[in-house]
N, C-alpha and C positions, 0 to 999 in steps of 0.2 A: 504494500500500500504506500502509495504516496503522499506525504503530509506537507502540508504547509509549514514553512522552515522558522515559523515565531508563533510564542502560544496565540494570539487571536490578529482577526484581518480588521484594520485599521480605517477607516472612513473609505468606501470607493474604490478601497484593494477589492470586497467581492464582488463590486460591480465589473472590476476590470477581471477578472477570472471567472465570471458566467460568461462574460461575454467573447472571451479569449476558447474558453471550452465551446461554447457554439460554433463559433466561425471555424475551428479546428473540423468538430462535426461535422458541420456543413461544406467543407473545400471553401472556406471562402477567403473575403481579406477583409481587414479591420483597419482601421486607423484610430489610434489612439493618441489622445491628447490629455496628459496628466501633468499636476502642478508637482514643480521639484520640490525633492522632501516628503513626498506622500508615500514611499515602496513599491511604484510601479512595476520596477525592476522585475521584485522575490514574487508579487503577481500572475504577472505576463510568464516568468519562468515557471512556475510553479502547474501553471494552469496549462501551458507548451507542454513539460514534459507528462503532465499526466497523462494529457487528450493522445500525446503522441504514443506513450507504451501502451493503452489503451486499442490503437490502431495499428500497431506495432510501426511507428516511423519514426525516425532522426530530428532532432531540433537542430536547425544551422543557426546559428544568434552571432550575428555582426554588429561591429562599435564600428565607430570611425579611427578611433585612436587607441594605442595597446592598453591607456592608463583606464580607459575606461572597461576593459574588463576585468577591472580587479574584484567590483561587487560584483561581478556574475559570476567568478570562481569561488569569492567566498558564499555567495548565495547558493551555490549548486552543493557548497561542504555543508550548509547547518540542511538543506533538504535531504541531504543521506542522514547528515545526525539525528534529524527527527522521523525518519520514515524508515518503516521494516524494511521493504526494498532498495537496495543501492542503484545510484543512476552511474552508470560510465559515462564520464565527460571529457574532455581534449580541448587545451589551446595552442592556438596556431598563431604566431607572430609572422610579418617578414622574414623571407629567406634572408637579407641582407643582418635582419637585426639578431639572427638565431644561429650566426654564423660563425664559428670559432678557429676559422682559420685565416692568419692575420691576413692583413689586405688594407691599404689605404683607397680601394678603385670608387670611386667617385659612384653613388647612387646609380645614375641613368645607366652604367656600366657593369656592374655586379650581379646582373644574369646571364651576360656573354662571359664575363669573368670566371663565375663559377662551371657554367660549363666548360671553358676551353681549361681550367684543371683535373677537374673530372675526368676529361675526354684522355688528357694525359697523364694520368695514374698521379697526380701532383698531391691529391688531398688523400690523407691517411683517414681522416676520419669518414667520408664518404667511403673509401676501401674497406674500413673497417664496419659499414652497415648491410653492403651487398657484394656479393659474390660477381666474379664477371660477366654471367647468366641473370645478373637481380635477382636471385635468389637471396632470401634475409638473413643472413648469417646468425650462426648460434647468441655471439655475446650480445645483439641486438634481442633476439627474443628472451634473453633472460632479464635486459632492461625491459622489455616492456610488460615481463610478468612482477614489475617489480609497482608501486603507490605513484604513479604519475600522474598528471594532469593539465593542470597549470603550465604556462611556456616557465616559469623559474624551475618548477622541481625537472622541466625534461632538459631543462639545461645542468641542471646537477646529474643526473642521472648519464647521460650524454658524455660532459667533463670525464664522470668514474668512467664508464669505458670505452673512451675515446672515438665515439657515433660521432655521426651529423646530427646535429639535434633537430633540427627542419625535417630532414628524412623520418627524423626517429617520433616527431608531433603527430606528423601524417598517416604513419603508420598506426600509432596510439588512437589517432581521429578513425582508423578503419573500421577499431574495434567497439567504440567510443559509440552512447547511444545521443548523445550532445557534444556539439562542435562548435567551441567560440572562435571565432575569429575576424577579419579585417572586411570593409565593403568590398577592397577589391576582390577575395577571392570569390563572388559571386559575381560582380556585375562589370570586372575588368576582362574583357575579352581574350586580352592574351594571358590570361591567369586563370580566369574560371574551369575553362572544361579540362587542364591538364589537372587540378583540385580537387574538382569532383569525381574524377577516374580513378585519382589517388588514394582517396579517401573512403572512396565506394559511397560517394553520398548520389542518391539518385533524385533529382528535385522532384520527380512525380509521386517520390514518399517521404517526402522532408518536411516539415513546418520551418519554414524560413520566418525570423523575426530581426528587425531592424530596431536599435535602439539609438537615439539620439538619431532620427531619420530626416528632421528638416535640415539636416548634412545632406542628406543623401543626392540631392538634386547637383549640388553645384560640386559634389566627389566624381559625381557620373562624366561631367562634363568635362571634370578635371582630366579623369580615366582615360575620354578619349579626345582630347587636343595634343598636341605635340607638337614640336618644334627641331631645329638643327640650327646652329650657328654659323655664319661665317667663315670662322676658322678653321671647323670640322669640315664645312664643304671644300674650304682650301686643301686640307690636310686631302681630303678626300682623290680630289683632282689628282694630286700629286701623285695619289697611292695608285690609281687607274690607271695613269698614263704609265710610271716603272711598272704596271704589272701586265702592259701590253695592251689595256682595255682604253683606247684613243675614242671609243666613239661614246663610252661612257664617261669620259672626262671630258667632248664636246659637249653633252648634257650638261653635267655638272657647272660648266662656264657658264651656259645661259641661265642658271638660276641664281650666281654669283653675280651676274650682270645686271639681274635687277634688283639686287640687295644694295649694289651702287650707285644704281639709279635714284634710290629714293632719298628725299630730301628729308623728309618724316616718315610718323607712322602712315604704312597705304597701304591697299589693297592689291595685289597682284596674282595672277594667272597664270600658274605651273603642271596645271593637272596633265595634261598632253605629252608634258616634258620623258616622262619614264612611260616603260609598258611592264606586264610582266614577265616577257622574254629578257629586261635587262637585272632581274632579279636572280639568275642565274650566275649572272655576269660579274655581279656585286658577290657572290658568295664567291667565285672562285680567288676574288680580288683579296678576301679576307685571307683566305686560306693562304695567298701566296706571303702574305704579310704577316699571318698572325703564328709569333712564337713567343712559348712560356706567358708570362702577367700579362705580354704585349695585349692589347685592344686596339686594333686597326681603325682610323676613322670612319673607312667604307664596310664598319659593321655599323656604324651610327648612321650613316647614306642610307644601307641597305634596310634598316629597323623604317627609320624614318618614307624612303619611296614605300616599303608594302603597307603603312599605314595610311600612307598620300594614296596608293591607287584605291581603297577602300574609302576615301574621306567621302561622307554624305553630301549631297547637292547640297542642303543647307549649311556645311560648314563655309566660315570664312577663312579664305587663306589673305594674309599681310605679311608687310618689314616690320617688325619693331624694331627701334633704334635707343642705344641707353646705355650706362655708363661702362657695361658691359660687351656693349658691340653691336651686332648687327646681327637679328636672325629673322628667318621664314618660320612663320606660326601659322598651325593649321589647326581653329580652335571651333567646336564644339556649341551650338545653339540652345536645343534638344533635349533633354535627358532622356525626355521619353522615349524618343526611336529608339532608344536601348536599354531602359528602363522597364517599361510593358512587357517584350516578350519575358527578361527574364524572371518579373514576377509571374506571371501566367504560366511559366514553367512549373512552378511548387505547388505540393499539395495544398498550402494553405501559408497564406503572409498575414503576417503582425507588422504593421508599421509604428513606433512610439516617438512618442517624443512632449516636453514641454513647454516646447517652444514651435506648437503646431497652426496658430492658430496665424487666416481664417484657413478650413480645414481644406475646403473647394479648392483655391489655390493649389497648393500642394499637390490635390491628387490631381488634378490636371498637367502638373508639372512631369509627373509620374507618370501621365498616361494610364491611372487607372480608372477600373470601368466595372460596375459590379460592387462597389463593395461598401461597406457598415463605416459607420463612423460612431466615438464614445469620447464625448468630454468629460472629464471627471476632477470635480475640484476636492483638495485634500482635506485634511484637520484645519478647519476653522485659517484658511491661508489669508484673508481679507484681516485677521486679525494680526497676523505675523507680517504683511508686507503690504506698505503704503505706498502707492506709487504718486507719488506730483509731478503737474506740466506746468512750470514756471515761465508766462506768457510774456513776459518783459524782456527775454534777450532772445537773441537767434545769432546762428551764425551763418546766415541765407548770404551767399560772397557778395552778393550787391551793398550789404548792409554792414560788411565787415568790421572795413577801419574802424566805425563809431562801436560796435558793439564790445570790442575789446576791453575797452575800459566797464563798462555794464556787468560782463560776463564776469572780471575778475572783480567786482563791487560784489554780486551775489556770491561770490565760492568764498571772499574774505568772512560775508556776515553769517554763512551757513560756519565756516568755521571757529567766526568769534563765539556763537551761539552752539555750538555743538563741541566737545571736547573728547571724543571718544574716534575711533578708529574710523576711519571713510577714505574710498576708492574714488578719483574723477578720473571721466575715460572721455579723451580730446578725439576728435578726427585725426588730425596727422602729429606728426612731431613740433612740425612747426608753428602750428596752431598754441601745441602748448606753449612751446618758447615762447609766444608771444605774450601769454598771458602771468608766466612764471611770475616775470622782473615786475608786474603788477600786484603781488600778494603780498600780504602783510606777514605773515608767519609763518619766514619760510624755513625758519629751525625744524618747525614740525613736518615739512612736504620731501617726501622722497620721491625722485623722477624716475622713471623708466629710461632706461637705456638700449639704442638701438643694436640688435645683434649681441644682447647677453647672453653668457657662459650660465650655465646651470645651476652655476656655484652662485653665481651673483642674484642668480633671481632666488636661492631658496634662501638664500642673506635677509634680501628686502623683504620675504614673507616672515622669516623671523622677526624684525624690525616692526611688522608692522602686529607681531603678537601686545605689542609694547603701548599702553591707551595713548590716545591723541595722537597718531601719526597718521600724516594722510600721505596715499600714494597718487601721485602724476602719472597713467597709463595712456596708451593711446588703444584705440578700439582695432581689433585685429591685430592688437602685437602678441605680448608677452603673458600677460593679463587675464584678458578678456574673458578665456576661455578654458578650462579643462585645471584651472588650480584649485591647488585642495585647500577652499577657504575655511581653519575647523573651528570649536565653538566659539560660535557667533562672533569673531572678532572683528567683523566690518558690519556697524551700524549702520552706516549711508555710504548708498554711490550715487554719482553725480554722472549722467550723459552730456557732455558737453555738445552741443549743437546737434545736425543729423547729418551721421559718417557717410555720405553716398561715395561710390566708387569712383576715382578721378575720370572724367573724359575720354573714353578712348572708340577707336573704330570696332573694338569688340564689343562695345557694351551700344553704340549705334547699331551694331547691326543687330543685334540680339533687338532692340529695343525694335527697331523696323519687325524683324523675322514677328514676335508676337504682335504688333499691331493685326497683320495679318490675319493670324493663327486667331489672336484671343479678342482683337480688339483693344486692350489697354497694355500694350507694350512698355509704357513709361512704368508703372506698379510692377509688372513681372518680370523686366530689368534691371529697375531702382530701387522701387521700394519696398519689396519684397525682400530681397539680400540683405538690405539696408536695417530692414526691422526685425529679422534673424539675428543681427548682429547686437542690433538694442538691446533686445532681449536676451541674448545669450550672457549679456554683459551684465545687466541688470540683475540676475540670479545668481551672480557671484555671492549673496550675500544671504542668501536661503541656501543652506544643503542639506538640513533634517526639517522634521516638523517641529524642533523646539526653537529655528533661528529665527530671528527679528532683523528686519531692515526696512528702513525708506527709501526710496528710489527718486531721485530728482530729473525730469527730463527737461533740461535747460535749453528750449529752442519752440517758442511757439507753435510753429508748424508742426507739431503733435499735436496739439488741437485742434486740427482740421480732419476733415473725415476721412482721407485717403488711408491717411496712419492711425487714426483713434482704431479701426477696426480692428488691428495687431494688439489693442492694449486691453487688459484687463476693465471688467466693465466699472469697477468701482474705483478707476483714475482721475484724480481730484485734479482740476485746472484754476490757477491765481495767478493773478496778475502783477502778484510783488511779495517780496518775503516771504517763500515756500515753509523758511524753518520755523517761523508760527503755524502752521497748520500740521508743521509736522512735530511740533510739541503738544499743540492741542490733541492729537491725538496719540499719543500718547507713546513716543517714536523718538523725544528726543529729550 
């Protein structure tokens, strides 16, 4: 029997496990929309794995980020601690991050990497999981009759005797009646179906659940856009022409030719340039070039063309130009062209998240069609998080110059008046800069810094265990997202202005493509991502049902309809002095 892994369900958890157990029932798909801090998580899992041994099927549960399956490893341990039946579970991290043999090969590189040691008997520890037949060698099956789970213990287990621990997860994942792991290895195409062969995960007997899914849309797009630089097409050229391949390095020059053409970022037209006959031609180019660590650039040609002959009529291809260089980007509109089939592949999807709201959006984003939606508010959350739109400043660019001074008036008096720990998250860096040298107290503000070392950011979160300090972040940096803020030590954050994505031809065309498509392209370009990001930010300061926070959104234009419908319905708008209402009520 399978039990519920805490003695009783908590406001909304059994509405979200009736209804996780229907839709399992039924093949169908859910969406759910639960407030952070409520247990959705031990829920959704709990209710997954019952519906699925019941039917006898596989739970596949995908994060966006490694950190975020740590509660569904330990939620999957107290569900055996409390249930007569044991569940077999498996985590699967990146090949790249579960790799224990050294290597500095730069990300984009580290699966040509790894196979071309492989291919030459280089890695002991791959030698030491299969036979030259892939048959599973002895001291592998006695790791894997051994307490594993989690990617940390198949990385200790692995270490002791000296496996591939990726090989040795996957295998674990075969046996495994639950499998955590990453978006991509469901909805990245050149990842998914060698995963699921791996694992013997079959989607037409799987419960696929996605957690933290309003990721999901802009991972897919990530998935599949790609790029080459400059310098690789040069390296490229070079490598073609020494290896006899002259008509494949006249290619190569005409796409060289328009990356110098361009003055900015534009638009250009290379589809025609390769066929699949010169993808032959690119492999032999490698092979003449590639020995030992070596990584030839015309394996980054050759990755890059089979991905350009595949690119969808709606992707755009452009130059981007930046401090960096000069590269061809072939970037992604869509999610859903590639989103749809592969949820309709599984026996049944669970999408979650708390940061789903309005829900319509989203599943259109997804392309899905058919299925249930559940919003479920937690333990009394209206009482633990105040959200206020302080309608006095804005940081709309027209309005800039003047508001600067405005914006750091309000953050001084919220700080004169509030003496306890608080987060403000700027648009860009230099937004903040600008408003620093305007603050009065600035013993107590610590800034984010761009491009910190690990060490530095888990400094600043000690610093900020310490009352009254407030931290300087910028939205989408270091921040924003995925820190472990623990009890309750951030009383208020502050949204400085609204972060939209800077200008660019990708975000025009996207904006064009859904006009189209939906009708309001500006919303499912702008501000939709944009109020993702709000929100994502915003929750920094809730992660149980006992945290308390107020929420500041410092930019008018949240009190207009376009963006009210992303905010909770009980969001208080004033016109001055937010931290009187947010003392009145009892927040500060």
């Amino acid at each position: 029997m399978i039990s519920f892994p805490f003695k009783s369900m908590r406001s909304g958890q059994r509405d979200i496990a009736d209804a996780v157990e229907k839709t399992v029932r039924e093949r169908g798909k859910l969406i759910i929309q639960a407030s952070t801090g409520m247990g959705k998580t031990a829920a959704v899992l709990y209710a997954a794995v019952k519906a699925a041994k019941e039917n006898n099927l596989k739970v596949l549960f995908l994060t966006a980020k490694h950190t975020h399956q740590n509660i569904v490893y330990d939620t999957m341990k107290r569900i055996n601690d409390s249930s007569s039946e044991k569940i077999s579970f498996a985590g699967i991290n990146g090949k790249r991050s579960m790799c224990l043999f050294e290597n500095s090969v730069e990300p984009s590189l580290f699966i040509e990497f790894c196979r071309a040691v492989r291919e030459q008997n280089m890695c002991d520890f791959y030698s030491n999981t299969f036979t030259k037949s892939k048959d599973v060698k002895p001291a592998a099956i006695e790791a894997l009759s051994g307490n594993i789970s989690d990617p940390k213990s198949v990385m200790e287990t692995a270490k002791e005797f000296e496996l591939c621990p990726y090989e040795l997860s996957l295998l674990n994942a075969k046996q495994s009646t639950v499998v955590v792991a990453n978006y991509s290895h469901a909805f990245d195409p050149s990842i998914a179906l060698g995963f699921t062969i791996r694992t013997g995960i079959d989607p037409a007997s799987t419960v696929l659940v996605v957690d933290e899914a309003h990721n999901l849309p802009a991972k897919i797009l990530d998935m599949n856009s790609f790029s080459i630089s400059q310098r690789n097409l040069e390296k490229a050229y070079s490598e073609a022409n020494i290896a006899g391949y002259n008509d494949i390095a006249v290619k190569v020059d005409r796409i060289i030719a328009e990356i110098r053409k361009a003055t900015n970022e534009s638009a250009v037209d290379i589809r025609d340039i390769f066929s699949e006959a010169d993808l032959d031609k690119m492999e032999d180019i490698v092979k003449f070039h590639e020995k030992g660590y070596n990584i030839p650039a015309a394996f980054i040609l050759k990755n890059f063309t089979e991905k350009l002959l595949s690119a969808k009529e709606e992707d755009i291809i452009y130059v981007s130009i930046d401090e960096k260089g000069r590269r061809i980007n072939v970037n992604s509109l869509d999610p859903a062209i590639y989103s749809q089939g592969v949820i309709d592949s599984f026996y049944s999807t669970i999408l979650m998240s708390g940061t789903f709201r309005p829900i319509e959006m989203f599943s259109n984003l997804l392309g899905l069609e058919g299925h249930e939606s559940l919003e479920v508010k937690g333990d009394a959350v209206s009482d633990n998080r105040l959200m206020v739109i302080d309608r006095e400043v804005t940081s709309r660019f027209s309005s800039r110059e003047e508001q600067y001074s405005r914006i750091a008036d309000s953050i001084n008096d919220i700080m004169e008046k509030a003496k306890y720990n608080m987060i403000f998250f700027f648009p860009s860096y230099s937004f903040m800069e600008r408003i620093y040298p305007l603050i009065n107290e600035k013993g107590r503000v610590i800034k984010e810094e761009q491009k910190m070392e690990r060490e530095r950011k888990n400094e600043i979160m000690e610093k900020l265990s310490l009352s009254s300090s407030v931290l300087f972040a910028v939205m989408n940096g270091n921040f924003s997202e995925s820190i472990g803020i623990k009890n309750n030590m951030i009383k208020l954050i502050g949204i400085v202005g609204v972060p939209f994505e800077p200008p660019s031809i990708k975000l025009r065309a996207m904006q064009i493509y859904y006009d189209k498509k939906m009708g309001n392209g500006f919303e499912y370009a702008q501000v939709l991502p944009t109020m993702i990001k709000v929100m994502q930010a915003a929750g920094r300061g809730i992660r149980s049902k006992n945290d308390k926070c107020a929420i500041v959104l410092m930019d008018s234009r949240y009190d207009t309809p376009i963006f009210k419908k992303y905010l909770p319905n009980d969001t208080i708008a004033v016109d001055s002095d937010p931290i009187s209402v947010i003392r009145e009520k009892g927040f500060a």
